[in-house]
C-alpha positions in Angstrom: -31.7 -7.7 -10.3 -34.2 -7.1 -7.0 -33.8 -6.1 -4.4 -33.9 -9.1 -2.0 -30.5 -9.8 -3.9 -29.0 -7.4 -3.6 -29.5 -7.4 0.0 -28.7 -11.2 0.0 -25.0 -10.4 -2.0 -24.9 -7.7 0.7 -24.9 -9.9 3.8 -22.6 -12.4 1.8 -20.2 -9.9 1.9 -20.0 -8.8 5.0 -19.9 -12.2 6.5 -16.7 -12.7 4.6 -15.3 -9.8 5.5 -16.6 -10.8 9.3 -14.4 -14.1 8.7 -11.6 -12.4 6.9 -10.8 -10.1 9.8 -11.5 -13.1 12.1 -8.0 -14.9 10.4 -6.2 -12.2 9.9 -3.7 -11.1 12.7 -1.0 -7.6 12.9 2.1 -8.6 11.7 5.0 -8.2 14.1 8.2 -5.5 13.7 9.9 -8.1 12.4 7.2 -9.0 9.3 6.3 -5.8 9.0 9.8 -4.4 8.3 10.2 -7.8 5.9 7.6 -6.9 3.9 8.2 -3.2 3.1 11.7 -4.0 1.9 10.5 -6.6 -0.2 7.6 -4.1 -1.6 10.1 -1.5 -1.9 12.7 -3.4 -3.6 10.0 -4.5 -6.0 8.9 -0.8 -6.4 12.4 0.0 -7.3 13.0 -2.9 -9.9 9.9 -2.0 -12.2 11.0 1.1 -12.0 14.4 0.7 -13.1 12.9 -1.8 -15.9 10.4 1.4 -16.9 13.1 3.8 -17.2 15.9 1.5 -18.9 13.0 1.2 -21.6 12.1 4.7 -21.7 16.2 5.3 -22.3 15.9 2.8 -25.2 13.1 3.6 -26.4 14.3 7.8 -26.5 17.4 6.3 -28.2 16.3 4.2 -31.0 12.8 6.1 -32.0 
């Protein structure tokens, strides 16, 4: 690779992340508050999955 390239793939880049940051927007209280419950609930289901395994695992092996 040279070096006009990888100044080329460069400037790509930070024209979409220009554009990117153009679209997005700050969610509101509301959103916000959605989204970490739903993160968190998700956080708390693989976990519960990892550890029912890890019991199952502990008691057959």
């Amino acid at each position: 690779m040279n070096f006009k390239s990888l100044v080329f793939k460069f400037k790509s880049f930070v024209v979409e992340c220009k554009r990117v940051f153009r679209v997005t927007k700050k969610p509101s209280n509301e959103e916000f508050k959605t989204i970490v419950k739903a993160s968190g609930l998700g956080m708390i289901i693989i976990g519960l999955i990892g550890f029912i395994i890890s019991m199952i695992k502990q008691l057959f092996f």
